[in-house]
C-alpha positions as CSV (number, residue, x, y, z in Angstrom):
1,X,14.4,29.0,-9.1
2,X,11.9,29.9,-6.5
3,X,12.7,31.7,-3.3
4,X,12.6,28.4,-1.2
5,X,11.0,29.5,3.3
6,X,13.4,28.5,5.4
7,X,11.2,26.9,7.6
8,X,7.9,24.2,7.0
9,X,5.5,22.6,8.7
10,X,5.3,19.2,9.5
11,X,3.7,16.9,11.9
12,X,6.4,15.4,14.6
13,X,6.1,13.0,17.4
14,X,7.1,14.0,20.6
15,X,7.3,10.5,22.3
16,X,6.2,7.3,22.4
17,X,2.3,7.2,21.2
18,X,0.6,8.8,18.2
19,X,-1.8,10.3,20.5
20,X,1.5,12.8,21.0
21,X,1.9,14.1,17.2
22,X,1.9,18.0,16.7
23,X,2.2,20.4,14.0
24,X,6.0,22.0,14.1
25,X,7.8,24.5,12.3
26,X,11.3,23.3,11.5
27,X,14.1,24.5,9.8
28,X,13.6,23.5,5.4
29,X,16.6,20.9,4.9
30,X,19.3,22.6,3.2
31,X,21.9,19.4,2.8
32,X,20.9,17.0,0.0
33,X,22.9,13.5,-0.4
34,X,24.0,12.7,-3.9
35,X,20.5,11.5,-5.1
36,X,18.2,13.3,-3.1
37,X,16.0,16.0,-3.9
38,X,13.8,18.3,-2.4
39,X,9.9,17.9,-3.1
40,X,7.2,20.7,-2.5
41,X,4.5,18.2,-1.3
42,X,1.2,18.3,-3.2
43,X,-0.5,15.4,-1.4
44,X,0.5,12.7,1.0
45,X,-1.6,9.1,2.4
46,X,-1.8,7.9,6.0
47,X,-0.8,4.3,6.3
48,X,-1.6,2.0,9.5
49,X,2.6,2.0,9.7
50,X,2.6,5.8,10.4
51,X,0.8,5.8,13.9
52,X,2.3,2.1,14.6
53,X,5.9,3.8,14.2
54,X,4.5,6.4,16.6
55,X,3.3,3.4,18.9
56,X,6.8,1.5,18.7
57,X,9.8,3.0,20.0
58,X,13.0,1.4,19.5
59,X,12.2,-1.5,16.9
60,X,14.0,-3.3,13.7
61,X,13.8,0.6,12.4
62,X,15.4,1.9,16.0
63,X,12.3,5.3,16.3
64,X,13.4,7.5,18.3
65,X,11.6,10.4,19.4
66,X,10.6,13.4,18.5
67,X,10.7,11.7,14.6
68,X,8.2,13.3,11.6
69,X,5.8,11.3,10.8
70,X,4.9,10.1,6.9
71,X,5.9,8.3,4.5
72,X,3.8,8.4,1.1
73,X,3.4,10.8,-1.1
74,X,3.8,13.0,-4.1
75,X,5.2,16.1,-4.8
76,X,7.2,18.7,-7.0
77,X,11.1,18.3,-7.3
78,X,12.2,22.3,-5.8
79,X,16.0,21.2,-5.3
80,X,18.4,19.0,-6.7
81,X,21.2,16.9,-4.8
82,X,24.7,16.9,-6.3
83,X,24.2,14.1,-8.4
84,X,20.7,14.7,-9.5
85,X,20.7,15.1,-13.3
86,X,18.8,18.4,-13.7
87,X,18.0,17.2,-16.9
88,X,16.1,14.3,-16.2
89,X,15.0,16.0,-12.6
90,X,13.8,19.4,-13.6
91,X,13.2,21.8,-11.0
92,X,9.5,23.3,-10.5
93,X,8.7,21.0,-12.9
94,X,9.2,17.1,-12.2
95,X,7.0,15.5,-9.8
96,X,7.3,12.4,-8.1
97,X,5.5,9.7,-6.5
98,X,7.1,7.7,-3.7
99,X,6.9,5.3,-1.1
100,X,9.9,7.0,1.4
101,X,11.6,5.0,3.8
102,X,10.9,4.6,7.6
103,X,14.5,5.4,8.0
104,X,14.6,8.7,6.9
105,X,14.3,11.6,8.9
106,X,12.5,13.7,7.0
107,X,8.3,13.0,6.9
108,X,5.9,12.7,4.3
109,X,3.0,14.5,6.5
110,X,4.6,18.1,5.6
111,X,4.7,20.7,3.4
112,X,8.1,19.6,2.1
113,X,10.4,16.4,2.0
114,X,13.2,15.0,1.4
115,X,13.2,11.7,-1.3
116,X,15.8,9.5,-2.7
117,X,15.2,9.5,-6.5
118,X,16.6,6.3,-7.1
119,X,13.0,4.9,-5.2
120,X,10.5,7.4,-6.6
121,X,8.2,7.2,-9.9
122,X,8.5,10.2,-12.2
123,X,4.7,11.4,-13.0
124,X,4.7,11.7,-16.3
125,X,3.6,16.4,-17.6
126,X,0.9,14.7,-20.2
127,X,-1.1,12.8,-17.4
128,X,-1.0,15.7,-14.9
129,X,-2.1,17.4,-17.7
130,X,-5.0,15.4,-18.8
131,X,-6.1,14.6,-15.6
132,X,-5.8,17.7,-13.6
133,X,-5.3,18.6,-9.6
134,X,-7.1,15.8,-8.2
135,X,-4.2,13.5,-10.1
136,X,-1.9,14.1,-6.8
137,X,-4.7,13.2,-3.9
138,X,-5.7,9.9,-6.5
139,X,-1.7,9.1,-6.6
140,X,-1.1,9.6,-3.4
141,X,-3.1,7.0,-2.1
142,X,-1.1,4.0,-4.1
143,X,2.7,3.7,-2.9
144,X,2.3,1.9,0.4
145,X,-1.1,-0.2,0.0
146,X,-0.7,-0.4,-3.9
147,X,2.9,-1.9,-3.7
148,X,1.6,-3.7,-1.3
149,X,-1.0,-5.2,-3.5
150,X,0.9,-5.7,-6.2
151,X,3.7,-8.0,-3.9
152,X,1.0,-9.7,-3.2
153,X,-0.8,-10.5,-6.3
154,X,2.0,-10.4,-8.9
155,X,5.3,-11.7,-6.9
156,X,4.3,-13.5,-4.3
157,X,1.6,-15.4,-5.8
158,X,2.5,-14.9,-9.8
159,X,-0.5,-14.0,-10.5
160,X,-0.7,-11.8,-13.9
161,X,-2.5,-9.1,-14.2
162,X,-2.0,-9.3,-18.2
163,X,-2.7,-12.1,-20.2
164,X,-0.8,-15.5,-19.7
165,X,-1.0,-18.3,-21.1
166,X,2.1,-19.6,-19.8
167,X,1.3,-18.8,-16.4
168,X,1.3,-21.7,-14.1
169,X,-0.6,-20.4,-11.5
170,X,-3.3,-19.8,-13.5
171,X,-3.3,-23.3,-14.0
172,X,-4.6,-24.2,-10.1
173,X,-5.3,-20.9,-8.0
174,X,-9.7,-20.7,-8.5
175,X,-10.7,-19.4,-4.2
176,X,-9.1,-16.6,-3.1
177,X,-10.1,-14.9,0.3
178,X,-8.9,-11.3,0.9
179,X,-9.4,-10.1,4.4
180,X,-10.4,-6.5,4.9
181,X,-11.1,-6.2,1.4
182,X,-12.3,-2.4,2.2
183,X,-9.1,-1.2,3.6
184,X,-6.2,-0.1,2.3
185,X,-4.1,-2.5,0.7
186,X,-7.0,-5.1,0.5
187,X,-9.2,-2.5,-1.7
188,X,-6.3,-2.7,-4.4
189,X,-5.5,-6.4,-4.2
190,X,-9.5,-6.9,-5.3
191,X,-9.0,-4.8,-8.3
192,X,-5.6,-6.5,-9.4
193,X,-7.2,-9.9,-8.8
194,X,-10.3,-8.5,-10.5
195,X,-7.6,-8.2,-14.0
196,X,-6.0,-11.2,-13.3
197,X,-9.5,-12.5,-13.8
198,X,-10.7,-11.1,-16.6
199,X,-7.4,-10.9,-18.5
200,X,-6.8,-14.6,-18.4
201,X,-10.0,-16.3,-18.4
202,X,-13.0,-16.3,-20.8
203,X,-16.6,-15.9,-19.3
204,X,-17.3,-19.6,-18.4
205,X,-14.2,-20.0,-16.7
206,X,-14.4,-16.7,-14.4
207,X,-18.0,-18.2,-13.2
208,X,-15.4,-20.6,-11.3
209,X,-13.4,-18.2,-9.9
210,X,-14.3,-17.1,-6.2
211,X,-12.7,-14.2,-4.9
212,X,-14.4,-13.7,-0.8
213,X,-13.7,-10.6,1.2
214,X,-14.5,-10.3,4.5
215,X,-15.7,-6.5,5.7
216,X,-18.3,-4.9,7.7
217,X,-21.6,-5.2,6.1
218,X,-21.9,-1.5,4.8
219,X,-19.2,-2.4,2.5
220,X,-20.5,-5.7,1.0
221,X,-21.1,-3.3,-2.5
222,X,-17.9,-1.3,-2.3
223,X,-16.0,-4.9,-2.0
224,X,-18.2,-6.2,-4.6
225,X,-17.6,-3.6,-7.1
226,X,-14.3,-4.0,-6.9
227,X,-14.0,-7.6,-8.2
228,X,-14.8,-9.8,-4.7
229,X,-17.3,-12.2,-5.7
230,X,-18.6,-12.9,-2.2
231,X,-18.5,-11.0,0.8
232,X,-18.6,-12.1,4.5
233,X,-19.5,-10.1,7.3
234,X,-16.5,-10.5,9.7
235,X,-18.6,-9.1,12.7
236,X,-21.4,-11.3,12.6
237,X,-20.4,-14.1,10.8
238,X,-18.0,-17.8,11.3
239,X,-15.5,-16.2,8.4
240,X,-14.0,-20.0,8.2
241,X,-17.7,-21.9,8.0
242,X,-18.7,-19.2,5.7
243,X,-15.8,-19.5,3.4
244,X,-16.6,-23.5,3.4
245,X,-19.9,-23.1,2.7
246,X,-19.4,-20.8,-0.7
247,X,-16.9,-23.6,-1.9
248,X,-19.0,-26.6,-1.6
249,X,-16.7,-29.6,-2.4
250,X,-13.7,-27.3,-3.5
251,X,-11.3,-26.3,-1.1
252,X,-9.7,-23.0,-0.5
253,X,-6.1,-21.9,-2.4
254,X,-5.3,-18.8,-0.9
255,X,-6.0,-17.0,2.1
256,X,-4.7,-13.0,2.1
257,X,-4.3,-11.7,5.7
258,X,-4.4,-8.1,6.1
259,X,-5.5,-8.3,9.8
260,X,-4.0,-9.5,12.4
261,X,-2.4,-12.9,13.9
262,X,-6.4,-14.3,14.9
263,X,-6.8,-13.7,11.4
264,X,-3.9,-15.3,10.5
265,X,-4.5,-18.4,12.7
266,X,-7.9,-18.4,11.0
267,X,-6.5,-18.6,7.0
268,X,-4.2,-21.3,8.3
269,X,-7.4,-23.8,9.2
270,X,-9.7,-22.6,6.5
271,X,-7.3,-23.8,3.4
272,X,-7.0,-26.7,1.7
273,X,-4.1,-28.9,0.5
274,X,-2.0,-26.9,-1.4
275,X,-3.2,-24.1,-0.4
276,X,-0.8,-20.6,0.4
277,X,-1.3,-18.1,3.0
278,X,-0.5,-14.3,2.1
279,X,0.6,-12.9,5.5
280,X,0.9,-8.7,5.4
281,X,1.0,-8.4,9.4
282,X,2.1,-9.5,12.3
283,X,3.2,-13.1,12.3
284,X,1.7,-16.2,13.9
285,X,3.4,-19.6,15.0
286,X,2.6,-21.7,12.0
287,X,5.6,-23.1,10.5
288,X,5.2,-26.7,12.0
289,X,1.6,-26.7,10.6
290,X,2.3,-25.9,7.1
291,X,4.2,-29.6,5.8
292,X,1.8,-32.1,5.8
293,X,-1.0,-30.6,3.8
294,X,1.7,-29.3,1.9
295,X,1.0,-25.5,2.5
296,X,3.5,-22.5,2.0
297,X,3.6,-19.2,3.7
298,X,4.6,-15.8,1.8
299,X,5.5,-12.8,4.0
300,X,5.1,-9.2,2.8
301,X,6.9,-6.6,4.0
302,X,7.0,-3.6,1.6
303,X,9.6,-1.0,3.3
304,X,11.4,-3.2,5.2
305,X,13.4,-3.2,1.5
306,X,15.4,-0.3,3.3
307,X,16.7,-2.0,5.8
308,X,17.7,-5.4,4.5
309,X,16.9,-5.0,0.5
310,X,19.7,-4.4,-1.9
311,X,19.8,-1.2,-4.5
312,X,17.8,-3.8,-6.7
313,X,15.2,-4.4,-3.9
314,X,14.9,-0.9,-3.4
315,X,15.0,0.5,-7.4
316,X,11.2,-2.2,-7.1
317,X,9.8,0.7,-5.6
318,X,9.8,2.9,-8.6
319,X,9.7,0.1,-10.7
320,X,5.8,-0.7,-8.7
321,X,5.1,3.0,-8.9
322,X,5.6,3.0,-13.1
323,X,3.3,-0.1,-13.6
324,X,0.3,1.8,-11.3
325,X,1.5,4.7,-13.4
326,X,-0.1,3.1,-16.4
327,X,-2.9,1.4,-14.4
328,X,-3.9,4.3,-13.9
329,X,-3.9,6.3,-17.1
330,X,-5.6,3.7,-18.7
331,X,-8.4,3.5,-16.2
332,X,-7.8,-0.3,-15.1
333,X,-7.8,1.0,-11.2
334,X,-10.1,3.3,-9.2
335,X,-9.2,5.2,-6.5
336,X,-11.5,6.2,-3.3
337,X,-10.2,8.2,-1.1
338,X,-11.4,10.8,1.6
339,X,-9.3,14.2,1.1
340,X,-8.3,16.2,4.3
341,X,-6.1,18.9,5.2
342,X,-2.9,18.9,6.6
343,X,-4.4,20.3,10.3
344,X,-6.6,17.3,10.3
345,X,-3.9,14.4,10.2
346,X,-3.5,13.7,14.0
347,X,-7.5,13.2,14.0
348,X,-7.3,10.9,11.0
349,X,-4.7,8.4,12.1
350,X,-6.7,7.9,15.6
351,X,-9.5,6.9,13.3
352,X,-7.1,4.9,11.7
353,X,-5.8,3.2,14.9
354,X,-9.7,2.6,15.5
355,X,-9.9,1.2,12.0
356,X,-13.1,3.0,11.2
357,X,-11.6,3.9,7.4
358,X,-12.5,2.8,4.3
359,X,-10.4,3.2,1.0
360,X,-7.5,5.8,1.8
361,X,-7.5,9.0,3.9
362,X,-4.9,11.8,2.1
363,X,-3.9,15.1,3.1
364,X,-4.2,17.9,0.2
365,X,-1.5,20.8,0.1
């Protein structure tokens, strides 16, 4: 085994504000629970949730402060927990992908942490192998926006991403809107809707399939290549009146808010009867509004599993992390990402805040 340092760096918040993170040295974490383990991080991707934990003391998740900051990421297993099967988990060698819990006290934005098997994706020797360094920054940037994604696209609104015949919502789902289609979680939700397209109907049918992101107009070709079919310009343009005008005399089926509650608000007047609205931030008062057109709400919280989610709930996490696993090696998803170094992170989540990002910002060990 490798001489382990018995102190790391990691980025920690001092108090209430992300504007407060620093670079620390603390002591390496020496007690491991029964399945925990010990990753050397190789990369790690800011999330919106990282500087709103730092923003939010107190909470469903009770921060306090100073906490490290951090939450996805992927790394080498160095040390085993005592009921970590050594060999399934081998040391130096095993690397994992994860989506780590908000609970934890141990960050992602380090240059170790501390993981919970039972949640993480084993990366398989032959893909690192084939692909090369640049495999941990590219799988970095899937757990939180990825999962997300996939909630969204494949268990929320059971949409398939493989061919169905049998699936009933590809029986009535045809207009989609995706808000923020360049961010984050909305530049993997076009790409899964993108499959669900082309995996489950033939040429004529996709021409009656509309998939409208909103995003700044600089990114009307990113959002396009990645499966949107229309983009709106959310700075400039009446995203509702807009989205009315593309359908003609169809009416909208799903609206998927990655914004904010105006947003929200918005979605809920723009679709039609029938129609379901994807909510992946803060709520709005809607319920009262939803019966008599007959609309339904789905709410998706990804690592709020830890909190209230069973083992089951929680065992998703590695199960999402195996299926993006395979997306991957076979080239169904691309990645875009902007690489930084660990010294830069307090810079990039401001930007964050600020939302001047595109794709996913990652740190690179």
């Amino acid at each position: 085994m490798t001489d382990l340092p018995q102190t790391y760096r990691i980025w920690e918040c001092q108090k209430n504000g992300v504007e407060h993170i620093e670079l620390v040295q603390k002591p390496l974490p020496t007690d491991l629970e029964e399945y925990e383990v010990l990753v050397k991080v190789k990369s790690a991707a800011l999330n919106p949730v990282d500087y709103k934990c730092c923003d939010n003391e107190g909470g469903l998740f009770d921060f306090q402060f100073p906490r490290t900051v951090g939450i996805d990421h992927i790394g080498v297993v160095v040390k085993l927990g005592p009921k970590v099967d050594p060999s399934v988990y081998k040391v130096n060698e095993t690397v994992l992908l994860a989506h780590g819990s908000l609970k934890s006290k141990y960050g992602a934005f380090g240059e170790y942490k501390v993981q919970d098997i039972r949640t993480a994706a084993i990366v398989p020797q032959d893909l690192i192998q084939q692909v090369g360094e640049s495999i941990y920054t590219d799988l970095a940037t899937i757990p939180c926006a990825g999962y997300t994604a996939l909630q969204i696209v494949m268990i929320k609104l059971k949409l398939p991403i493989q061919k169905d015949p049998n699936s009933i919502s590809n029986r009535y789902i045809r207009n989609i809107v995706v808000t923020a289609g360049a961010g984050g979680v909305g530049y993997f939700t076009l790409q899964l809707l993108k499959l669900w397209k082309e995996n489950n109907f033939d040429a004529e049918e996709q021409k009656n399939i509309r998939i409208i992101s909103t995003c700044s107009k600089s990114n009307f070709d990113f959002v396009l290549s990645l499966g949107a079919t229309h983009a709106i310009d959310y700075s400039t343009e009446n995203v509702g009146q807009r989205v009315k005008e593309i359908l003609g005399d169809n009416q909208l089926d799903v609206w998927i808010d990655l914004v904010d509650s105006k947003t929200t608000e918005e979605g809920l007047q723009t679709l039609g009867f029938r129609g379901e609205l994807v909510v992946a931030v803060e709520n709005t008062d809607y319920t009262n509004r939803l019966f008599v057109l007959s609309k339904s709400v789905h709410n998706v919280t990804l690592g709020f599993a830890y909190l209230y989610g069973s083992s089951t709930h929680k065992s998703d996490l590695k199960y999402y992390g195996e299926i993006f696993l395979d997306l991957y090696r076979n080239k169904k998803i691309s990645i875009e990402k902007k690489v930084v170094k660990l010294e830069e992170i307090k810079h990039c989540l401001l930007e964050m805040k600020n939302r001047h990002t595109r794709g996913k910002i990652v740190f690179q060990a």
